[in-house]
TITI-711628 format. One line per 4 residues: their letters; for each residue x negated, y, z of C-alpha. Coordinates in Angstrom, 3 decimals, always signed. Each point is the difference from the previous one (the first is absolute). Layout:
<pts>
A = X:Y:Z | ... $
</pts>
This chain:
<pts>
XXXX = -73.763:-37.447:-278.691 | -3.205:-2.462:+1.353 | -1.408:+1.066:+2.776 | -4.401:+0.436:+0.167 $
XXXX = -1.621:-1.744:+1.635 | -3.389:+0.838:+2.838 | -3.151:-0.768:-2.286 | -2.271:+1.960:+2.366 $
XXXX = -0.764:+1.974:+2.906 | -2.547:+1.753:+2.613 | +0.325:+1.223:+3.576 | -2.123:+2.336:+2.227 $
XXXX = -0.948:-0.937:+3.368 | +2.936:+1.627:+2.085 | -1.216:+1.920:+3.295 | -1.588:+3.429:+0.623 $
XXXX = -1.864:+0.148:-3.938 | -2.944:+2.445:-0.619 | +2.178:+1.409:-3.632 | +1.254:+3.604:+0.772 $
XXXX = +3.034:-0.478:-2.199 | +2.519:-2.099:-1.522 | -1.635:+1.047:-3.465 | -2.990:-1.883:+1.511 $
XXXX = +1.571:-2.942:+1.634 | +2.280:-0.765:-3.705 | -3.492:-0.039:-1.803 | -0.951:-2.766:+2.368 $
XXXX = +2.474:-2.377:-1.619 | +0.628:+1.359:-3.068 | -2.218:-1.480:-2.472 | -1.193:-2.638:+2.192 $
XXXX = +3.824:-1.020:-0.622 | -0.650:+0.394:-3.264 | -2.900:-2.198:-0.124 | +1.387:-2.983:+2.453 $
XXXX = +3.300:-0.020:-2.889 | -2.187:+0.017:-3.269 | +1.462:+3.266:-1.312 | -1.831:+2.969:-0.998 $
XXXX = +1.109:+3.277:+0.443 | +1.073:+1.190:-3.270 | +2.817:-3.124:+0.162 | +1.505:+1.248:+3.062 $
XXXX = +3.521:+1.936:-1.606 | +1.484:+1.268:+3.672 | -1.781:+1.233:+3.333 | +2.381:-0.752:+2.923 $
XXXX = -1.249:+1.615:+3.364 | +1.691:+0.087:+3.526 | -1.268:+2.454:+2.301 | +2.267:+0.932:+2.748 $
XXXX = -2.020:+3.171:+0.891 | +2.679:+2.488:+1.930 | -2.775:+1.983:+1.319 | -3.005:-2.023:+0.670 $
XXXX = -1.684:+1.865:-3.048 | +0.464:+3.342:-1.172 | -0.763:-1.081:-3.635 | +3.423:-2.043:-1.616 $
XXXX = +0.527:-0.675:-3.218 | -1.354:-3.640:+0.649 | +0.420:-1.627:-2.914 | -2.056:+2.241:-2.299 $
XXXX = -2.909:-1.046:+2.692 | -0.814:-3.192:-1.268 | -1.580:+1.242:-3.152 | -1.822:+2.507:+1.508 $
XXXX = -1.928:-2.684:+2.197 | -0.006:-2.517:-3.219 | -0.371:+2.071:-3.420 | +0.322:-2.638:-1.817 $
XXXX = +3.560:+0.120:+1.074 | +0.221:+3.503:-1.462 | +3.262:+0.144:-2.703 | +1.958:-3.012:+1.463 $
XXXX = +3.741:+1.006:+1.286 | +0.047:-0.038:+3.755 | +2.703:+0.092:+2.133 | +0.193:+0.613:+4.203 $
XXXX = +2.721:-1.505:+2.167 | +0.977:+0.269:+4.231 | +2.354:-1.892:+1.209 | -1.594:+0.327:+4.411 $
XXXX = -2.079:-2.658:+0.550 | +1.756:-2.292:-2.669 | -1.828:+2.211:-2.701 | -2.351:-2.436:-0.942 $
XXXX = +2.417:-2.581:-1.301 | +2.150:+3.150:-1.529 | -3.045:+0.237:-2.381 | +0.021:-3.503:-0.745 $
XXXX = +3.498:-0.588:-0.758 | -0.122:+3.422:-2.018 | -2.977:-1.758:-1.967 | +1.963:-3.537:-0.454 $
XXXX = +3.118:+1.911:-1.453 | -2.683:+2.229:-2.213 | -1.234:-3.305:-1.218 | +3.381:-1.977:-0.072 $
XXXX = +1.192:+2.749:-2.629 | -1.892:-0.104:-2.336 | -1.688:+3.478:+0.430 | -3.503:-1.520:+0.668 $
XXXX = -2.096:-3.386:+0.706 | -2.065:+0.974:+2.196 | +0.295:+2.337:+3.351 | -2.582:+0.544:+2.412 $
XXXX = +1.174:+0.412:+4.204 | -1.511:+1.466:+2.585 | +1.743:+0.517:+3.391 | -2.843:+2.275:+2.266 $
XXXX = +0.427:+2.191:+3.573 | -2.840:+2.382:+1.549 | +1.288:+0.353:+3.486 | -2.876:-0.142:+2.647 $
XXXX = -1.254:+3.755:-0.883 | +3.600:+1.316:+1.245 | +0.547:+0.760:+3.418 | +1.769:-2.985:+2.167 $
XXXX = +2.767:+2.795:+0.904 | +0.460:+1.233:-3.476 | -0.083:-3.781:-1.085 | +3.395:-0.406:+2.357 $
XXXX = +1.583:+2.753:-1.571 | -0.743:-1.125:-3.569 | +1.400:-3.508:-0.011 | +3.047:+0.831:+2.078 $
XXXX = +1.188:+1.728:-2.554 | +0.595:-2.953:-1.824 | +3.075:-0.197:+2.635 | +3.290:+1.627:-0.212 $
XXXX = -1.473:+3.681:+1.113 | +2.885:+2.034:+0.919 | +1.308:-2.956:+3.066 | -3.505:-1.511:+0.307 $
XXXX = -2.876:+2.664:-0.751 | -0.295:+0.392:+3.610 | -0.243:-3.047:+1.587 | -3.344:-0.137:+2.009 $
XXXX = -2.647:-2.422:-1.180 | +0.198:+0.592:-3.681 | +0.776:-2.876:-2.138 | -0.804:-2.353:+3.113 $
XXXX = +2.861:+1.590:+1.878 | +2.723:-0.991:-2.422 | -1.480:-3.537:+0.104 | +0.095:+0.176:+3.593 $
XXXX = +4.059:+0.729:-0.023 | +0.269:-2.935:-2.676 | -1.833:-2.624:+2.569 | +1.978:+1.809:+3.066 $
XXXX = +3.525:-0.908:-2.029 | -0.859:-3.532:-0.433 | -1.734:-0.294:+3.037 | +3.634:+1.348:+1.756 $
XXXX = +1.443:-2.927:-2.310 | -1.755:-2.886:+0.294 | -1.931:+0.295:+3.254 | -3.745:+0.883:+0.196 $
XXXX = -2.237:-1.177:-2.590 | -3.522:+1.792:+0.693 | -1.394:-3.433:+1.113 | +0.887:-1.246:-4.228 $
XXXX = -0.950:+3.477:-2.016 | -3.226:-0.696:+2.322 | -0.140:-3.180:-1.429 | +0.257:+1.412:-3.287 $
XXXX = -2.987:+2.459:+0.253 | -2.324:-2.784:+1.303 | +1.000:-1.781:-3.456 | -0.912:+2.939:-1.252 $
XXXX = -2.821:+0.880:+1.038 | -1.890:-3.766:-0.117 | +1.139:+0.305:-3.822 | -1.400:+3.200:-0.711 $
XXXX = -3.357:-1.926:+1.562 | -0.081:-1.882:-3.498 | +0.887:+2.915:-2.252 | -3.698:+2.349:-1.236 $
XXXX = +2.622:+2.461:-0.713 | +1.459:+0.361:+3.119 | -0.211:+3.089:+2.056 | +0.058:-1.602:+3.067 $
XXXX = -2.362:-2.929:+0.029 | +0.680:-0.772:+3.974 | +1.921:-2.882:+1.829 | +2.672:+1.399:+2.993 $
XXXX = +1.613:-3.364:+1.536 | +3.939:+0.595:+1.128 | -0.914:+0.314:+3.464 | -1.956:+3.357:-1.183 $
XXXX = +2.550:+1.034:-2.262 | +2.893:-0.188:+2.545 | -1.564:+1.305:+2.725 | +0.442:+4.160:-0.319 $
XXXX = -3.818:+1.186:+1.230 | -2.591:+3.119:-0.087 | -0.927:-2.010:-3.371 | +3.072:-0.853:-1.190 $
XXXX = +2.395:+2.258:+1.385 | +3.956:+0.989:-0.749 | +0.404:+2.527:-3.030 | +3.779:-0.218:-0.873 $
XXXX = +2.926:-1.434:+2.482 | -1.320:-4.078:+0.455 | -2.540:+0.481:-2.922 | -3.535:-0.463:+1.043 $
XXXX = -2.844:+1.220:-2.050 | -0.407:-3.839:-1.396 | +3.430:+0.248:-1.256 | -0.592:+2.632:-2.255 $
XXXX = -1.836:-0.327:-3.379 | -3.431:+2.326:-1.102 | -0.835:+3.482:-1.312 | -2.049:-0.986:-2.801 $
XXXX = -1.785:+0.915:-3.166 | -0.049:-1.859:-3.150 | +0.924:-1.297:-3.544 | +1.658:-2.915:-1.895 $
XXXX = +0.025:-0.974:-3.735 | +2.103:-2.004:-2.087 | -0.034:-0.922:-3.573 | +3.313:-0.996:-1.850 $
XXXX = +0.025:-1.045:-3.009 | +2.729:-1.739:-2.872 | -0.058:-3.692:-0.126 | -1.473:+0.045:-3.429 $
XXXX = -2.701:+2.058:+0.893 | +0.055:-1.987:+3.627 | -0.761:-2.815:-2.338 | -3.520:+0.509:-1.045 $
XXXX = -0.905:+0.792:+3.518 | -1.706:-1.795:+2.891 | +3.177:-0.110:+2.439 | +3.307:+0.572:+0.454 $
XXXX = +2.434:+0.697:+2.370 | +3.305:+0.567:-0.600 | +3.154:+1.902:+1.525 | +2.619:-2.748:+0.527 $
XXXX = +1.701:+2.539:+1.650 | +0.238:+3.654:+1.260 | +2.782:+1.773:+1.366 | +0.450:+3.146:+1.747 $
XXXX = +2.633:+0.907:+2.622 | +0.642:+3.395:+1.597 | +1.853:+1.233:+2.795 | +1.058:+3.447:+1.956 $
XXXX = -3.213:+2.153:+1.181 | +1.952:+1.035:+3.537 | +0.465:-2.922:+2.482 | +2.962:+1.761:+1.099 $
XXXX = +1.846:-1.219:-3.412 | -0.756:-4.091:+0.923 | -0.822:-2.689:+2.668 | -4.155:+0.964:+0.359 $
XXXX = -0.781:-3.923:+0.938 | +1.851:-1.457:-3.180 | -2.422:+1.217:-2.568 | +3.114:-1.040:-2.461 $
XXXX = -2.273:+1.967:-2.684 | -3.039:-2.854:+0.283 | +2.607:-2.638:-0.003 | +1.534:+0.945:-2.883 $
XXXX = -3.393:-0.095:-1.979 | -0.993:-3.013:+1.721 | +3.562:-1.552:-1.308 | -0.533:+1.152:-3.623 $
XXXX = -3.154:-1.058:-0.210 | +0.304:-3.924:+0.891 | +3.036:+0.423:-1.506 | -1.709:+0.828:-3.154 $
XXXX = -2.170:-2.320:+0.311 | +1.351:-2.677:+1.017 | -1.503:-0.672:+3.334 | +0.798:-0.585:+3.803 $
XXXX = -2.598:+2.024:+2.057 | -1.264:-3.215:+1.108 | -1.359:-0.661:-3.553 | -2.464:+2.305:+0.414 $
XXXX = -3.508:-0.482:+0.907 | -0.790:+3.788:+1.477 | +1.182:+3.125:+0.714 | -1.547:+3.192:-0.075 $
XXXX = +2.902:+2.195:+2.324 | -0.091:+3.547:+1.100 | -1.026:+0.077:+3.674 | -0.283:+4.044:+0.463 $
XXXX = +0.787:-1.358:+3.548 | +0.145:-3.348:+1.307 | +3.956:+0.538:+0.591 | +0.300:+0.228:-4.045 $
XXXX = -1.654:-3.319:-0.620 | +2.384:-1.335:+2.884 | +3.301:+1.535:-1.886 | -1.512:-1.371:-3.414 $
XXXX = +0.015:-3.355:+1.066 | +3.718:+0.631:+0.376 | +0.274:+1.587:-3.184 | -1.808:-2.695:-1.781 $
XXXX = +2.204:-2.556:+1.045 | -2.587:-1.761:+2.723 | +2.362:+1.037:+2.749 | +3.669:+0.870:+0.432 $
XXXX = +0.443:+3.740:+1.313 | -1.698:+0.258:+3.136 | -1.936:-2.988:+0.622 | -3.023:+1.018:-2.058 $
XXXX = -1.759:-0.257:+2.863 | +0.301:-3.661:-0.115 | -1.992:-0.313:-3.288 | -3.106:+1.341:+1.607 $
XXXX = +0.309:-1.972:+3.360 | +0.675:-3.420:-1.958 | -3.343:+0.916:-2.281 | +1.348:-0.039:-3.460 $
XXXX = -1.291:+2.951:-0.926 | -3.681:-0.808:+1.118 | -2.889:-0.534:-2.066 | +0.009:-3.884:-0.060 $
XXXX = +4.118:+0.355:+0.714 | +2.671:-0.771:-2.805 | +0.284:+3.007:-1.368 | -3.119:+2.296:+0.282 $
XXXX = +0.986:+3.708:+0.678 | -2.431:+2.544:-0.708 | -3.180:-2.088:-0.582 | -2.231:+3.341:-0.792 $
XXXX = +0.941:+1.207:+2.979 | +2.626:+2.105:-0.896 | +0.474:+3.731:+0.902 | -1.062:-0.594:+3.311 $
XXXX = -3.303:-1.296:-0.655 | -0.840:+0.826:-3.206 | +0.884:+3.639:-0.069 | +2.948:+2.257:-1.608 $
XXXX = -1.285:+2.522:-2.398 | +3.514:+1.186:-0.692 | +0.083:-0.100:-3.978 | -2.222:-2.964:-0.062 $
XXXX = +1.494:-2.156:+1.541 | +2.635:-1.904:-1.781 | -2.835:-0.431:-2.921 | -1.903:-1.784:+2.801 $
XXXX = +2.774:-1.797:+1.090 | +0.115:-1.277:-3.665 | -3.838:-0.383:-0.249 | -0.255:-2.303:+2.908 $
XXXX = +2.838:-1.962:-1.519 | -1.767:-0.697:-3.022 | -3.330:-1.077:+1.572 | +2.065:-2.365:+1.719 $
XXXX = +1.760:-1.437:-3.145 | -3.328:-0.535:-2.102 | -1.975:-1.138:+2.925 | -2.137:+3.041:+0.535 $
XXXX = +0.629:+0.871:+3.152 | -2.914:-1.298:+1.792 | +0.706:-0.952:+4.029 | +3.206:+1.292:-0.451 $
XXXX = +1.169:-2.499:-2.396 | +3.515:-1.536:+0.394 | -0.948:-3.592:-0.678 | +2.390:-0.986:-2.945 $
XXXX = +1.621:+3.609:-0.630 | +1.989:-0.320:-3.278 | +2.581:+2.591:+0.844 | -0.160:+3.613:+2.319 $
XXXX = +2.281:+2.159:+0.783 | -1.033:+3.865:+0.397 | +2.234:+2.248:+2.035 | -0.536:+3.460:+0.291 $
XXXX = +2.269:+2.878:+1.404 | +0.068:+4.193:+0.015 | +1.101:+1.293:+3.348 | +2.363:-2.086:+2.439 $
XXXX = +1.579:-2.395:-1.905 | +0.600:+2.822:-2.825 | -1.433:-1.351:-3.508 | -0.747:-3.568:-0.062 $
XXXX = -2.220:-1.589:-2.430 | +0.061:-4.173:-0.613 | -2.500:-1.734:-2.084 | -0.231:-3.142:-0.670 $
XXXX = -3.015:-1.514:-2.073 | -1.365:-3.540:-1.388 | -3.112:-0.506:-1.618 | +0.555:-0.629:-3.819 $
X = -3.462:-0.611:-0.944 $
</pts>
C-alpha cells in the first residue's frame, strides 16, 4: 500500500462565523479545495467528513451534507467519522487508507464544527461526554473540569506549574497574532495569563480562562490524492508517517498525567519514520488546555515525565526557539471547532512545508509533525509530513 499524499486544501476563518450550519461552513472549503489542488469534482472517488456534532445540531447525517451545499458533489460515496475532538484526523486517516487500497485516487476532507449558536451550558454538557460518563459525567465545569483534575494531579506531582502553562498561553496567543485564521487575534503576556482576574478568572481547579482553548465555528479541507495522480499536480506533500494510538476512556483505568496513549503514537510515528523529535522543524500539538501541550512535550520526547515544564521555560518551543510548537496558534489561539480541527492542524502544516504560510512561516520547515487527540489522552493521532514536491 502507498500512502497519498496533501495536493490541496482551504480553511475558513475560525471564530464566531455568520454560516448557520455545518452544511454552510463545508461549502466554504469544499470546492475552493478543489480548486487550490487542480481537481475537479467529477475526479473526486470518496467524500471523507468529520463532524463531531453530539448535539450542537439537530440535523446529523453529516456526511450526506456536503453535496447538498456543493451539487456538483452529488453521486460521489461519502463517508462521516467522530472520534471527540480527534475527528478531524479520523477522516483523514479513513481517506489515506481509502486511497492506500486501491478503492479510489482521489478523496476529498472536510473536518467542520458549528458551536457558537449552542448555549455555553449546553456546550459543557456536550463535550464532556466525550469523557468516561458513568465516573465522570458529573464533574462540574464540563470538559474544563476534567482538565482541571489532570493539571491538579501533576500539579500534586511535580510542584506548581501555573507560572509555565502561563507561559504557554502567551506563546499562544502572540502566535495566533500572525495567523488570519485565528479566532483570537489578541496578545495576553504571562504576567496576564497567570494572574487569575475579573478578565481572566479561574474556571476549573488551577485552570484560568487563558488556559483553556475556544468555542468556535468553522471548516477545514484537504485534498489527497495517489502519487501518480499527485504527479501532474502543483504540490505535494506527503505522509512519511501516521500512526494512531488509543487508550482507556475512564481515568480511573490509568495514570491521567502519562498520556501513555500520545506517547505511543508519538513513538510509532518517528519510529516509522525514522526521526528523533528534534528532526523536526514544527509541531502542530493539541493544546485543548495549556496542561495538554505541557504533557505533550513529555510525550513527544522533549522532556522526561514531569519536567515538561522545562521545555517552555528554556524557550524551545517558541516561535524563533528550536523546535516551533504550534506556530498557527494552536487551539488556544486559533480556535477548536471540534471536527475541524485535526484537518487544520494538518492544513497549517502544509502551508508551512510549501512556504505558504505567510508571517507564520517556520523559516526552513522541511518536516512537521501534527498531533491531534479525542478526549484526555483517549485516541491519539501522529502525523508526520515532508514536502515531496
Amino acid at each position: 500500500m502507498t500512502d497519498p499524499l496533501i495536493v490541496g486544501w482551504a480553511h475558513t476563518k475560525f471564530g464566531k462565523s455568520e454560516a448557520p450550519d455545518t452544511m454552510a461552513l463545508m461549502a466554504e472549503v469544499a470546492r475552493p479545495a478543489l480548486d487550490h489542488a487542480g481537481i475537479a469534482p467529477e475526479a473526486v472517488d470518496g467524500i471523507f467528513t468529520g463532524v463531531f456534532n453530539n448535539g450542537f445540531s439537530h440535523q446529523d447525517f453529516q456526511g450526506a451534507l456536503v453535496a447538498m451545499g456543493t451539487p456538483e458533489l452529488a453521486g460521489v460515496p461519502f463517508l462521516r467519522t467522530e472520534n471527540a475532538c480527534a475527528t478531524g484526523s479520523a477522516a483523514i486517516y479513513a481517506a489515506a487508507d481509502f486511497i492506500a487500497s486501491g478503492r479510489g485516487k482521489v478523496a476529498l476532507v472536510i473536518g467542520a464544527e458549528k458551536m457558537t449558536a449552542t448555549p455555553n451550558d449546553r456546550i459543557g454538557d456536550i463535550l464532556l461526554s466525550a469523557s468516561f460518563v458513568p465516573e465522570e459525567g458529573e464533574i462540574p465545569g464540563g470538559f474544563a473540569g476534567v482538565f482541571g483534575r489532570i493539571t491538579e494531579h501533576y500539579f500534586q506531582r511535580h510542584g506548581d506549574r501555573s507560572e509555565e502553562l502561563a507561559m504557554i498561553a502567551a506563546k499562544n496567543h502572540e502566535n495566533g497574532m500572525r495567523n488570519p485564521y485565528a479566532h483570537m487575534q489578541k496578545a495576553f503576556d504571562a504576567g496576564f495569563c497567570n494572574t487569575p482576574s475579573e478578565k481572566n478568572p479561574l474556571v476549573a481547579g488551577p485552570l484560568r480562562r487563558t488556559d483553556c482553548s475556544l468555542v468556535s465555528d468553522g471548516a477545514a479541507a484537504l485534498v489527497l490524492a495517489a502519487p501518480e495522480v499527485a504527479e501532474g499536480l502543483a504540490r505535494g506533500i506527503r505522509f512519511r508517517a501516521r500512526a494512531q494510538a488509543g487508550d482507556y476512556l475512564a481515568l480511573s483505568r490509568r495514570d491521567p498525567i502519562a498520556f501513555d496513549g500520545p506517547r505511543r503514537a508519538w513513538r510509532a510515528a518517528l519510529d516509522q519514520a525514522g526521526l528523533a523529535v528534534t528532526d523536526l522543524s514544527l509541531v502542530e500539538t493539541h493544546d485543548c488546555f495549556t496542561t495538554a501541550e505541557m504533557i505533550e512535550y513529555e510525550a513527544m520526547g522533549l522532556a522526561e515525565p514531569g519536567q515538561g515544564w522545562r521545555v517552555i521555560r528554556e524557550g524551545t518551543t517558541r516561535f524563533d526557539g528550536a523546535l516551533p510548537v504550534n506556530p498557527s496558534g494552536g487551539l488556544k489561539s486559533r480556535g477548536h471547532p471540534i471536527g475541524a480541527t485535526g484537518v487544520s492542524q494538518h492544513v497549517m502544516a502544509a502551508m508551512q512545508l510549501t512556504g505558504d504560510a505567510g508571517a507564520m512561516q517556520v523559516a526552513d520547515a522541511r518536516l512537521a509533525g501534527v498531533f491531534n487527540m479525542g478526549g484526555a489522552a483517549v485516541a491519539s493521532y501522529c502525523s508526520i509530513l515532508e514536502r515531496q514536491k
